[in-house]
N, C-alpha and C positions, 0 to 999 in steps of 0.2 A: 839145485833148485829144490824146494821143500815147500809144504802145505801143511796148514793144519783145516782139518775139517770136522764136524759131527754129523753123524747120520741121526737124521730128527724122525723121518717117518720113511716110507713107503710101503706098499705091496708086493711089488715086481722087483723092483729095483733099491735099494739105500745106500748109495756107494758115492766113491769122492775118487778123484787120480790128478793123475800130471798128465800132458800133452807133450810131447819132444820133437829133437830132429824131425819136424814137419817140412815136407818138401814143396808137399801143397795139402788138396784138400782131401786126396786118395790115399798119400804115402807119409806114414810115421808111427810113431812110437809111441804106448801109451801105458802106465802100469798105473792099478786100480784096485782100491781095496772096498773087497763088496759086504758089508753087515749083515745082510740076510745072509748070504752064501759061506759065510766065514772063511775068504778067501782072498789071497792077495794076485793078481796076477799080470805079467809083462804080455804087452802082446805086441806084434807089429803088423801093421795096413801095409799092403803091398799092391795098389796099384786098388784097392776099395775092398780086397779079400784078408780077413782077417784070420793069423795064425797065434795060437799062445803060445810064447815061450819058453816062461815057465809057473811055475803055480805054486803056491802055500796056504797051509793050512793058519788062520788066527782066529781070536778069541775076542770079543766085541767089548770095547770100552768104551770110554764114554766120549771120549776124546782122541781121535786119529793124529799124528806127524807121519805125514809120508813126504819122504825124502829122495832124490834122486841124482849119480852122479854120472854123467856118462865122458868120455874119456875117448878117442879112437874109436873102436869097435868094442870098448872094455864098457859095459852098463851095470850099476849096483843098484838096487833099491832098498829102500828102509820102509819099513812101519815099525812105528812107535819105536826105532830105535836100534832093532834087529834086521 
């Protein structure tokens, strides 16, 4: 699954992701790449409590691909290709 997004404005927030393996509306998987925060990161809902699992540091362009491949229990994510 893959997305492209631009972050246009905000404050708080300017960031874009994917939604996964959604069970319902408590449990699943989300990886998010945040423009202000210059970070990429996986997280997973587990029952409405949210843990990261893991994080990167990136560099704000102008134009995001974020990519997503999940497999069994095997999860890759892309920005921009990396």
């Amino acid at each position: 699954m893959s997305v492209n997004f631009k972050p246009l404005s905000g404050q708080v927030d300017a960031s874009g992701g994917i939604t996964f393996r959604a069970k319902n509306a408590g449990n699943y998987y989300i990886v998010r790449a945040n423009a202000l925060e210059n970070n990429f990161n996986l997280y997973v809902f587990d029952n409405w409590r949210r843990q990261l699992l893991t994080s990167a540091t990136v560099t704000r362009p102008e134009l995001h691909q974020l990519r997503v491949v999940a497999k069994g229990s095997h999860i890759q994510a892309y920005l921009n290709g990396e």
